[in-house]
KOLKEFI-849945 format. One record per atom (N, C-alpha, C, CB): residue in three letters; x, y, z. Coordinates in steps of 0.02 Angstrom, whole numbers, padded with zeros to 5 digits, always signed. Glycine has a CB too. Example, Ala and Ser with C-alpha at 12.3 -4.5 7.8 and 13.67 -1.06 7.14 Angstrom:
ALA+00660-00284+00390;ALA+00615-00225+00390;ALA+00660-00165+00390;ALA+00565-00224+00452;SER+00642-00112+00354;SER+00684-00053+00357;SER+00645+00002+00394;SER+00704-00030+00286;
//
This chain:
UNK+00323-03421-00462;UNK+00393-03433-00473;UNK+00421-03387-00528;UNK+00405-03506-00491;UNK+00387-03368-00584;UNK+00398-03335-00646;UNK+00407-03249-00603;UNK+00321-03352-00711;UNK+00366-03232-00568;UNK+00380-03175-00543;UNK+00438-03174-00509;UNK+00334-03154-00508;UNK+00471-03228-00465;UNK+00520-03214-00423;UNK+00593-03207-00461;UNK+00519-03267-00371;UNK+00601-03248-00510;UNK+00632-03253-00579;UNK+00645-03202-00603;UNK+00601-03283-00625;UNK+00592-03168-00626;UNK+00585-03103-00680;UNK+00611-03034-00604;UNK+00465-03092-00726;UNK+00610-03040-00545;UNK+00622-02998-00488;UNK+00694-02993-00484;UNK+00592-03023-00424;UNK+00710-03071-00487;UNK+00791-03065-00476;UNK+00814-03053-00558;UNK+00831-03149-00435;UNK+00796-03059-00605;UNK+00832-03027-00681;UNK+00840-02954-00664;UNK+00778-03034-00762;UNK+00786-02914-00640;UNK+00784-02841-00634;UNK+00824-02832-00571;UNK+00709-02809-00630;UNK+00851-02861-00523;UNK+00887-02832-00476;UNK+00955-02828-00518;UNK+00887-02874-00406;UNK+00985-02885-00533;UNK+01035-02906-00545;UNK+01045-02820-00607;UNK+01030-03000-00570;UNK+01000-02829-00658;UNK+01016-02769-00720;UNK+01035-02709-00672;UNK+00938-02746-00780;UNK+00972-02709-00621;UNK+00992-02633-00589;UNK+01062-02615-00570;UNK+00955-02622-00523;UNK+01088-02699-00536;UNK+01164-02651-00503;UNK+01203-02680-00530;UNK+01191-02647-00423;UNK+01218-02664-00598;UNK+01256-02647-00651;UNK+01249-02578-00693;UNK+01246-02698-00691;UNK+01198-02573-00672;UNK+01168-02494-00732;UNK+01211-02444-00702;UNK+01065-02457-00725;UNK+01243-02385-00730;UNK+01267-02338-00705;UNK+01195-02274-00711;UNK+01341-02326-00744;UNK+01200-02249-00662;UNK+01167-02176-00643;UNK+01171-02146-00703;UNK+01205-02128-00585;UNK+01092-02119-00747;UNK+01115-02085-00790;UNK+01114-02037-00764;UNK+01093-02086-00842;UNK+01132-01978-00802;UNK+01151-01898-00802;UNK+01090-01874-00848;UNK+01239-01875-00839;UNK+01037-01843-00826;UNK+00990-01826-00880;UNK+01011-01754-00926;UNK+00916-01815-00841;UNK+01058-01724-00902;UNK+01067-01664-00927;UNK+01160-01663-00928;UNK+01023-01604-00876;UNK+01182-01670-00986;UNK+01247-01660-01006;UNK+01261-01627-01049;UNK+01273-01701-01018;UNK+01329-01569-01068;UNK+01364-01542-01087;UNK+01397-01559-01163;UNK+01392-01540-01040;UNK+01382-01547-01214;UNK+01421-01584-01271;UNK+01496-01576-01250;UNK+01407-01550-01349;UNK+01536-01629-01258;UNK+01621-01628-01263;UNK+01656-01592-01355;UNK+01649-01736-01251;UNK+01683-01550-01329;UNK+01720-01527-01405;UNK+01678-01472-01426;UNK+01722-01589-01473;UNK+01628-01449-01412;UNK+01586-01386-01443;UNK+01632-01310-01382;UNK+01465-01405-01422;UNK+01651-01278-01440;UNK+01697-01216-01400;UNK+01642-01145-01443;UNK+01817-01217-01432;UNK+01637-01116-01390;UNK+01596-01062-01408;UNK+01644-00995-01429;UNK+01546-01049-01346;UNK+01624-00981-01524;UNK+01675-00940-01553;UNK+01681-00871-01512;UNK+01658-00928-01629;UNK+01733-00840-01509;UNK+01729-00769-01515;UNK+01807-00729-01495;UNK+01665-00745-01462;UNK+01812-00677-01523;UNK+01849-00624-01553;UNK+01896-00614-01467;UNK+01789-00546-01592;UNK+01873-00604-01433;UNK+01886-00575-01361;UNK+01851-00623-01315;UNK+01858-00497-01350;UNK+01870-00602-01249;UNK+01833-00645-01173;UNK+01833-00589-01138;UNK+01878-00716-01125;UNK+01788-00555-01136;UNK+01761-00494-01066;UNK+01688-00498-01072;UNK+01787-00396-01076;UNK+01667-00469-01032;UNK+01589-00479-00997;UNK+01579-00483-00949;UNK+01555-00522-01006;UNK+01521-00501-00948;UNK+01497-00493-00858;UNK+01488-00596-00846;UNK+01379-00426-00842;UNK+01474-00589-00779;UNK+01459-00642-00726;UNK+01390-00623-00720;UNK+01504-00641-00653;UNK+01353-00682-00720;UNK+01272-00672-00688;UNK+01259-00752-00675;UNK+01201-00632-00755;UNK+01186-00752-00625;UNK+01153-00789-00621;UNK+01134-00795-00548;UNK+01174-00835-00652;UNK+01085-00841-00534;UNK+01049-00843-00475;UNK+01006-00915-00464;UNK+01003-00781-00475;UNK+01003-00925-00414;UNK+00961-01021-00384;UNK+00922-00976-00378;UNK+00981-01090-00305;UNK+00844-00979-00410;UNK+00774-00951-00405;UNK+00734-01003-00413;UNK+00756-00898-00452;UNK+00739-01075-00410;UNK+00688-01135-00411;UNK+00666-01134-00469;UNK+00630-01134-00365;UNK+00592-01133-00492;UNK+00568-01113-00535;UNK+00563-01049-00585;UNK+00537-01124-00516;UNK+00578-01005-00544;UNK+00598-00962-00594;UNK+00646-00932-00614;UNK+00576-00931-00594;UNK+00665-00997-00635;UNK+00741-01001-00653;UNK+00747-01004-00703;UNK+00779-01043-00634;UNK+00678-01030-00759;UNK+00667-01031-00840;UNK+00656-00963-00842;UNK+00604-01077-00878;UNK+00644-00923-00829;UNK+00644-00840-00839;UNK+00714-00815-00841;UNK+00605-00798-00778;UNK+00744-00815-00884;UNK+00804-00808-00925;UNK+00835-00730-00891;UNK+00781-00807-01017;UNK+00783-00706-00917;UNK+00797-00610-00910;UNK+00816-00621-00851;UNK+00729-00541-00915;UNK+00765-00637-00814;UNK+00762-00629-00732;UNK+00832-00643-00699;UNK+00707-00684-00698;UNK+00834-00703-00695;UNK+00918-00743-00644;UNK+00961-00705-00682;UNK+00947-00849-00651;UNK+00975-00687-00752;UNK+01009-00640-00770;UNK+01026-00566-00765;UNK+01001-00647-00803;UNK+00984-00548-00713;UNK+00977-00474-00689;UNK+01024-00478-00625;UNK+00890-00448-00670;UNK+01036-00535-00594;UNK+01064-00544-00533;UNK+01143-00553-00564;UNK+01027-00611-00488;UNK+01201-00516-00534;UNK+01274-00508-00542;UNK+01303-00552-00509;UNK+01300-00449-00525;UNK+01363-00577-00526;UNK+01391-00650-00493;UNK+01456-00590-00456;UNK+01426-00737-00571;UNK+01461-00560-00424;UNK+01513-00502-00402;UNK+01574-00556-00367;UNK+01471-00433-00335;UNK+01628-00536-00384;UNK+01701-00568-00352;UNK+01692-00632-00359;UNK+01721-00554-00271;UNK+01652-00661-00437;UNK+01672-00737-00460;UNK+01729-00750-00487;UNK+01633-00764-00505;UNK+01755-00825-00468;UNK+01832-00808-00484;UNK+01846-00841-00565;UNK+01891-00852-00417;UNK+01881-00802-00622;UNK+01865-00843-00662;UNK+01947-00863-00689;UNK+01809-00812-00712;UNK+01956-00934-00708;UNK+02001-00945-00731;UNK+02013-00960-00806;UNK+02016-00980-00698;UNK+02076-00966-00848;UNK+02072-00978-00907;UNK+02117-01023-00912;UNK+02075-00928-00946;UNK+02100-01075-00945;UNK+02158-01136-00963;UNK+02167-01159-01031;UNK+02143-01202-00927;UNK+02219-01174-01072;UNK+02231-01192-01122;UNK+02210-01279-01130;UNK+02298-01168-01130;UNK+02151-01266-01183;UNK+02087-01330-01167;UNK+02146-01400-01178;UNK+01997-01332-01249;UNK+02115-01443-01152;UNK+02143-01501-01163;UNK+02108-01536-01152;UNK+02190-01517-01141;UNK+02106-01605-01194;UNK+02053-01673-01182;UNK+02081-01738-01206;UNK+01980-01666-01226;UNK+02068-01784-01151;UNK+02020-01799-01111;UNK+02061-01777-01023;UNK+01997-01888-01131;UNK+02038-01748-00987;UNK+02055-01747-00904;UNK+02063-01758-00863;UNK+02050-01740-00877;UNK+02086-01746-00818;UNK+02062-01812-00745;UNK+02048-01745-00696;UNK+02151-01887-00701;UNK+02098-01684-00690;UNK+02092-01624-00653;UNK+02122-01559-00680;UNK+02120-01637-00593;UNK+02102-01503-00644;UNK+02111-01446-00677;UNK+02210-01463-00687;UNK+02076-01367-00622;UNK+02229-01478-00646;UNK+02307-01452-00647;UNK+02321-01501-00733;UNK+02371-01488-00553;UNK+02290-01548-00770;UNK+02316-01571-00831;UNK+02297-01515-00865;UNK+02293-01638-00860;UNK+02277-01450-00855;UNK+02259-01403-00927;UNK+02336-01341-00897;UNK+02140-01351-00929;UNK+02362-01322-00931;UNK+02411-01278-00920;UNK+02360-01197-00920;UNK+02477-01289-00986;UNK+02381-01172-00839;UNK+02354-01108-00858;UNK+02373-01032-00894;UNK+02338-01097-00812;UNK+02312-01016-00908;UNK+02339-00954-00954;UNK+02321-00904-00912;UNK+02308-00941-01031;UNK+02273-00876-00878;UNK+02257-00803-00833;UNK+02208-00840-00782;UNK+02211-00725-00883;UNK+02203-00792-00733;UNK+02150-00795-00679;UNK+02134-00723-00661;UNK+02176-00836-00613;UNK+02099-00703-00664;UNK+02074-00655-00625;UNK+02001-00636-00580;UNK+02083-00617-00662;UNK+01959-00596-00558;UNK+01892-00605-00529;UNK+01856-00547-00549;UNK+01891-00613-00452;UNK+01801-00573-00528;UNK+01751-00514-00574;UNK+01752-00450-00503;UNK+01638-00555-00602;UNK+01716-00384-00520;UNK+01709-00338-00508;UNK+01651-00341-00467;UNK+01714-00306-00556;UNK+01651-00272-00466;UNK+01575-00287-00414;UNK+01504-00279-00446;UNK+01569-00229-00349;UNK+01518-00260-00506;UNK+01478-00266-00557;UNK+01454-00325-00602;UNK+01499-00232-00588;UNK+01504-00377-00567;UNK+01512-00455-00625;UNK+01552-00432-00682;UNK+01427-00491-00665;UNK+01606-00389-00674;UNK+01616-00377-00736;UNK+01684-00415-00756;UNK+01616-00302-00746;UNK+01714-00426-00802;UNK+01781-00439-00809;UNK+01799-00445-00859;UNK+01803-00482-00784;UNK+01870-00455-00881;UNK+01920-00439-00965;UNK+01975-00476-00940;UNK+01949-00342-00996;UNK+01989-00525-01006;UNK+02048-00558-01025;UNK+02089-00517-01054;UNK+02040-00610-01063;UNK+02082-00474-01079;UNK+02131-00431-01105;UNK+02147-00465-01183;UNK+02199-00428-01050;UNK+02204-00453-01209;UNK+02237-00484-01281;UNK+02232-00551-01240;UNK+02329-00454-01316;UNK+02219-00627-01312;UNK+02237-00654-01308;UNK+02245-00693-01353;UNK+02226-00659-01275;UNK+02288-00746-01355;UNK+02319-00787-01436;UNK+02251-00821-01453;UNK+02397-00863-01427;UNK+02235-00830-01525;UNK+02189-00877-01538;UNK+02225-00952-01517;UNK+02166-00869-01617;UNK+02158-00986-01522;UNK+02179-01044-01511;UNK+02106-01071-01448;UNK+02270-01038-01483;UNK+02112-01132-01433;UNK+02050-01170-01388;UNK+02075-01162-01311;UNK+02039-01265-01409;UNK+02021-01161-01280;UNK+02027-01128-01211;UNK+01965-01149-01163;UNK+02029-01046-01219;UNK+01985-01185-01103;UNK+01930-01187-01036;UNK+01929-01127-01006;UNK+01947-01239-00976;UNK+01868-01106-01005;UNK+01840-01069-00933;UNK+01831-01107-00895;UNK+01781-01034-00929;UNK+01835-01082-00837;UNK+01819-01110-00760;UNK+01810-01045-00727;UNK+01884-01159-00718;UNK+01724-01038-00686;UNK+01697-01004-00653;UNK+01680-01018-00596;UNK+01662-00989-00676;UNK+01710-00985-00539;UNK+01704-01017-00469;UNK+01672-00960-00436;UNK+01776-01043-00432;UNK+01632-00986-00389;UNK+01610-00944-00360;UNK+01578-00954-00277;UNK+01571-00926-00408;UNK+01638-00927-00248;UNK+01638-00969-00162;UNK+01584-00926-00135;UNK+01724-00962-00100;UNK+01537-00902-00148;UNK+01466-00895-00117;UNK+01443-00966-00126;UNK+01414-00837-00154;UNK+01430-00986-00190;UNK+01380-01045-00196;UNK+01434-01121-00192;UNK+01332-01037-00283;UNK+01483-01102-00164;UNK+01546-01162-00205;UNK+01527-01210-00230;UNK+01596-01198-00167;UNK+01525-01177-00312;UNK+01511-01219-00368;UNK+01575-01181-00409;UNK+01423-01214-00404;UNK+01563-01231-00460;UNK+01603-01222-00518;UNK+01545-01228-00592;UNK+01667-01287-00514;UNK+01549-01187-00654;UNK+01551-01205-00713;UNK+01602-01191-00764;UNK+01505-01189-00731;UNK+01598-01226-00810;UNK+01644-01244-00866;UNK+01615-01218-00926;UNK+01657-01320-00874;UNK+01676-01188-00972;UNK+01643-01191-01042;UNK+01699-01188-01092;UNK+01589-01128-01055;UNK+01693-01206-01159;UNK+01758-01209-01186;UNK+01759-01162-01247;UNK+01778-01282-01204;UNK+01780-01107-01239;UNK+01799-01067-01304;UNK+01844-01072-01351;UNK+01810-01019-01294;UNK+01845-01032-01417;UNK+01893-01038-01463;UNK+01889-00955-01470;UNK+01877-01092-01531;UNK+01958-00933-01463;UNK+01970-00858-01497;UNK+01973-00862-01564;UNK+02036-00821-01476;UNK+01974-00831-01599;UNK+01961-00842-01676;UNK+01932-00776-01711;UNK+01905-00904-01686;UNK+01973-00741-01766;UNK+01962-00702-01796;UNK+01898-00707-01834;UNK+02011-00694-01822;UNK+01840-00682-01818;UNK+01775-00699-01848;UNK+01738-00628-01906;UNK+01722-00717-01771;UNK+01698-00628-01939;UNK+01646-00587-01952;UNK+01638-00524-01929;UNK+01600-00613-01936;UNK+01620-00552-01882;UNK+01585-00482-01818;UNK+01622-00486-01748;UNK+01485-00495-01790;UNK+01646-00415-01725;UNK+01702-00430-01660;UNK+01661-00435-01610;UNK+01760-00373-01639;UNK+01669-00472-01572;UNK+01638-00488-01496;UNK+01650-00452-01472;UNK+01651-00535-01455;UNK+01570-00411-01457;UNK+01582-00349-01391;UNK+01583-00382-01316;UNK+01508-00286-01388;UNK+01547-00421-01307;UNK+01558-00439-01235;UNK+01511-00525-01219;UNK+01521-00362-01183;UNK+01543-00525-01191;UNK+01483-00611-01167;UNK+01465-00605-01107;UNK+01519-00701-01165;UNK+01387-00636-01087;UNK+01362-00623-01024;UNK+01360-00705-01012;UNK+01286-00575-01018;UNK+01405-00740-00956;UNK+01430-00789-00945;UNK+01363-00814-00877;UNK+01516-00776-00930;UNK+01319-00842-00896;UNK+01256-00873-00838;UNK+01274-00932-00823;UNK+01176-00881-00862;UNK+01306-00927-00734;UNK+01316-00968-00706;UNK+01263-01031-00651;UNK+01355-00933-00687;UNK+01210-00984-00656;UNK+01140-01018-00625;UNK+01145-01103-00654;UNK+01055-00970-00662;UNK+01140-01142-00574;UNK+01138-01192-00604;UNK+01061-01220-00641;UNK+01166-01231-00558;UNK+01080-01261-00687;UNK+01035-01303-00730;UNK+00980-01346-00698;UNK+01077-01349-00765;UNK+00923-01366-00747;UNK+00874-01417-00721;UNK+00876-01479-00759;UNK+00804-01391-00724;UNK+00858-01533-00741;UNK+00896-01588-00764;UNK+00869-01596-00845;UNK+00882-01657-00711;UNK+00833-01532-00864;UNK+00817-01556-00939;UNK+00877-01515-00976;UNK+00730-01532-00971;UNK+00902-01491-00949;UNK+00968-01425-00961;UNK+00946-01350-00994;UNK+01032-01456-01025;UNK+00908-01332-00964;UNK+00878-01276-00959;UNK+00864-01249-00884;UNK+00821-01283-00996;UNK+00869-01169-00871;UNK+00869-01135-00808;UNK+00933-01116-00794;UNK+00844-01173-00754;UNK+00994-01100-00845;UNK+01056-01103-00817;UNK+01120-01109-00853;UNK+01053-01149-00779;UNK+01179-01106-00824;UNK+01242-01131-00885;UNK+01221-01107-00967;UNK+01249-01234-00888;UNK+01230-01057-00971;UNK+01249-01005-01035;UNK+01283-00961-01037;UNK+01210-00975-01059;UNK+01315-00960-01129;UNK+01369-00921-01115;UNK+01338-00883-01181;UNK+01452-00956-01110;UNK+01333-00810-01161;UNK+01303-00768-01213;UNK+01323-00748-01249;UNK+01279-00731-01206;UNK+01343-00721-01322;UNK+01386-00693-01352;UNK+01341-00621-01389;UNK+01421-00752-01400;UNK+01375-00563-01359;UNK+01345-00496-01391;UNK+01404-00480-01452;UNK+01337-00423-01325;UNK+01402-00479-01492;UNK+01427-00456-01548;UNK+01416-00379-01585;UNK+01406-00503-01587;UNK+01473-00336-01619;UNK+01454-00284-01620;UNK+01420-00285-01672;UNK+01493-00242-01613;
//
């Protein structure tokens, strides 16, 4: 009887529990820098997908990237007011050109894999001027590694 008891306590907890997420994104961390140009990269390689260099050798060509003036908390893209869109090259390459300091969403789309990633920058007069960021769109493994980085080369 004690088992059937202790069976139905654990059903009951289960469907209440929400699904965790083993691998999440901090909210409010904006990655500094001077400028937004760089390249697009990344690649689904399974396992060798912790080989950093590697999926990073692969070009994300005609990813579409957008820029939005950050806002929080969300429900969909249309609550962030946009600031540019444009797509990468065939190189993964691309440039925001001038833009005002201040906090800002990326959004990286890319209708080969139709996925999306996110990241949230701050322009900001810094130290050292940002030569370029290499933006790795490869998705993640649920420990949050293999993926989703945003690189910052500095001159």
């Amino acid at each position: 009887m004690r088992y059937v008891k202790a069976l139905a306590v654990t059903a009951t907890i289960l469907l209440f529990v929400a699904p965790a997420h083993p691998c999440s994104w901090a909210t409010g961390y904006f990655y500094q820098v001077t400028g937004l140009r760089g390249k697009v990269v990344g690649a689904r390689l399974g396992p060798l997908q912790y080989a950093g260099w590697f999926r990073r050798s692969f070009v994300r060509k005609h990813a579409e990237l957008t820029l939005y003036s950050y806002r929080a908390p969300i429900k969909a893209r249309s609550d962030m007011p946009l600031v540019k869109k444009l797509t990468a090259d065939d190189d993964g390459n691309f440039d925001f050109g001038s833009l005002n300091q201040g906090h800002y969403t990326l959004i990286v789309d890319d209708a080969s894999w139709g996925s999306s990633t996110r990241f949230d920058v701050e322009i900001k007069t810094l130290p050292q001027q940002t030569e370029s960021v290499t933006v790795d769109i490869s998705p993640n493994f649920p420990d949050c590694k293999g993926g989703h980085e945003f690189i910052i080369n500095s001159k």
